[in-house]
N, C-alpha and C positions, 0 to 999 in steps of 0.2 A: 121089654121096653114099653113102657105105657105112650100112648100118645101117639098109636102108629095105627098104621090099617094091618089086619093080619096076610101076613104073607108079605109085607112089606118090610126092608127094611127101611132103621131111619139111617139119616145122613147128620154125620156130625155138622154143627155149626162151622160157619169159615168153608166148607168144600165145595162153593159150588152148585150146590142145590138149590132149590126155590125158597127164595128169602138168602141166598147166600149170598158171598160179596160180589159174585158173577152179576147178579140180579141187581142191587146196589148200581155198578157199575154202568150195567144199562139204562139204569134209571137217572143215573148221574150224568151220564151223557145224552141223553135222552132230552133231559132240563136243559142242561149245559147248550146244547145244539139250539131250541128254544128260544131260552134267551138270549144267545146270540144273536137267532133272526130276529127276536122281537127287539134288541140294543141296536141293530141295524136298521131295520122297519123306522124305527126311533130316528135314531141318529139321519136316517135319507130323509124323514120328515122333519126334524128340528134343521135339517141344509135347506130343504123346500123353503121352510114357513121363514127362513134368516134371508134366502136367495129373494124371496116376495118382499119379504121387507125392506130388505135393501135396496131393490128396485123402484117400490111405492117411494120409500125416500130420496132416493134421486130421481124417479120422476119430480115430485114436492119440490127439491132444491133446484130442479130446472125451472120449475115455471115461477118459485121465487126470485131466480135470478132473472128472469125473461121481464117479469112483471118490474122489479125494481130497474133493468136497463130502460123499460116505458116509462115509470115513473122520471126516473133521472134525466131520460130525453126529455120530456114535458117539464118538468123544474128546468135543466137547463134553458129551453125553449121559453118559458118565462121571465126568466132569470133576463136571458139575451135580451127579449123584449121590450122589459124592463129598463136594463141600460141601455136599450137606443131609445127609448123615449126619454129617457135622463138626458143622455148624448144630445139630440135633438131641441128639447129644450133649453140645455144649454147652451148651444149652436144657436138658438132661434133668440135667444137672451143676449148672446154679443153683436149680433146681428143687429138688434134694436137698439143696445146700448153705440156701438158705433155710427149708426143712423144718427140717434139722439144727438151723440158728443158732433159730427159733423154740421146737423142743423143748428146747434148751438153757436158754432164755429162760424157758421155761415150769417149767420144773426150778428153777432156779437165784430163781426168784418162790418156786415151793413150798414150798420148804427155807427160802428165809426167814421165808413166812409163818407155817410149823409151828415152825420154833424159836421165833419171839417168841410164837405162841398156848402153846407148852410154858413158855417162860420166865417168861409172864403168868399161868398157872395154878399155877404157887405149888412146894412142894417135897412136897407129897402126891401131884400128880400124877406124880412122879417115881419116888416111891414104888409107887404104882398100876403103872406101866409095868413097873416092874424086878420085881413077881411075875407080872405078864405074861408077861412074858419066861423064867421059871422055871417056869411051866405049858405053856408054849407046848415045850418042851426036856423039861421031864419031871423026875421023881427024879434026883439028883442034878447039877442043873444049878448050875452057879457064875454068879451075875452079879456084876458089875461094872462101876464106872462109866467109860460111853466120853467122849470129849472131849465130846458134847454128848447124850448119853444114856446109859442102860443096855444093855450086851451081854451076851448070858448064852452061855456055853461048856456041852458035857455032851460029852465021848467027841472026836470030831472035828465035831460041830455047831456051829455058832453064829448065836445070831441075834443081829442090832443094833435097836436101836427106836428108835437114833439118825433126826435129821428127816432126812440124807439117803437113807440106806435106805429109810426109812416112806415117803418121797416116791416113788422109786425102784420098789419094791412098787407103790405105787400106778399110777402111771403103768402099769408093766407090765400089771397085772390090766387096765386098759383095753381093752388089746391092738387090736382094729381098730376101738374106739370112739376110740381116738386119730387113726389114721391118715384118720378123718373130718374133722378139724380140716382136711387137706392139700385136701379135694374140694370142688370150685365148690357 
């Protein structure tokens, strides 16, 4: 047999021997054992690097939610703000509006009661007014009669002693003894 040491015999292929399927086999499992721990090794680190990741992402979605519950408190908190100064101004809008509609009210009473007290006092008191009205203006004042009273001119002056003027006056001279009327 060529191919052998002398003294030696060989061994057939297949039985066994060095390079046989014996050898094969230990090599096969040898790998096999290998890569398993290195599919393991793997597998425990692709669980690691999924377990980090997962965790980095729900850290991220926490402080996304955290951050957007801040945000949405402050827009809320805006938002709120927002409609009570709306609210409030329009609170502070009926408020004046019903002042307004009452002082109107209040004027628009006046003027009537002072013309019919003028109207009921006869035509002397009309007389009385209209030199009122000529002292109050001075040397040469013109009066004349207005649609519901006497108005006296002098230069660029004038005064009216008509009932809505005289009312007018009035109320004015008040001044913040009116604005009492408005207070609880």
């Amino acid at each position: 047999m060529s191919g052998t040491a002398p003294g030696r015999r060989a061994r057939p292929r297949g039985r066994g021997g060095p390079g046989g399927p014996d050898d094969l086999l230990v090599v096969r499992d040898a790998l096999l054992a290998r890569a398993r721990r290195e599919a393991e090794a793997e597998a425990a680190d692709a669980e690691e690097r999924a377990r980090a990741t997962l965790d980095a992402a729900q850290a991220q979605a926490d402080e996304l939610v955290a951050a957007a519950r801040t945000q949405g408190a402050a827009d809320a908190a805006g938002a709120l703000s927002g409609e009570r100064a709306r609210t409030l101004r329009e609170a502070r809008t009926r408020v004046l509006q019903a002042q307004r509609d009452a002082y109107d009210e209040l004027r628009r009473r006046s003027v009537a009661d002072v013309t019919a007290l003028l109207d009921g006092l006869g035509p002397q008191v009309g007389s009385q007014l209209e030199r009122e009205a000529a002292e109050r203006l001075g040397v040469g004042a013109a009066v004349h009669a207005g649609a519901h009273g006497p108005v006296a001119l002098a230069g660029q002056r004038r005064l009216s002693l008509e009932p809505e003027h005289l009312v007018d006056r009035a109320l004015e001279d008040l001044g913040t003894e009116l604005t009492g009327l408005w207070s609880p």
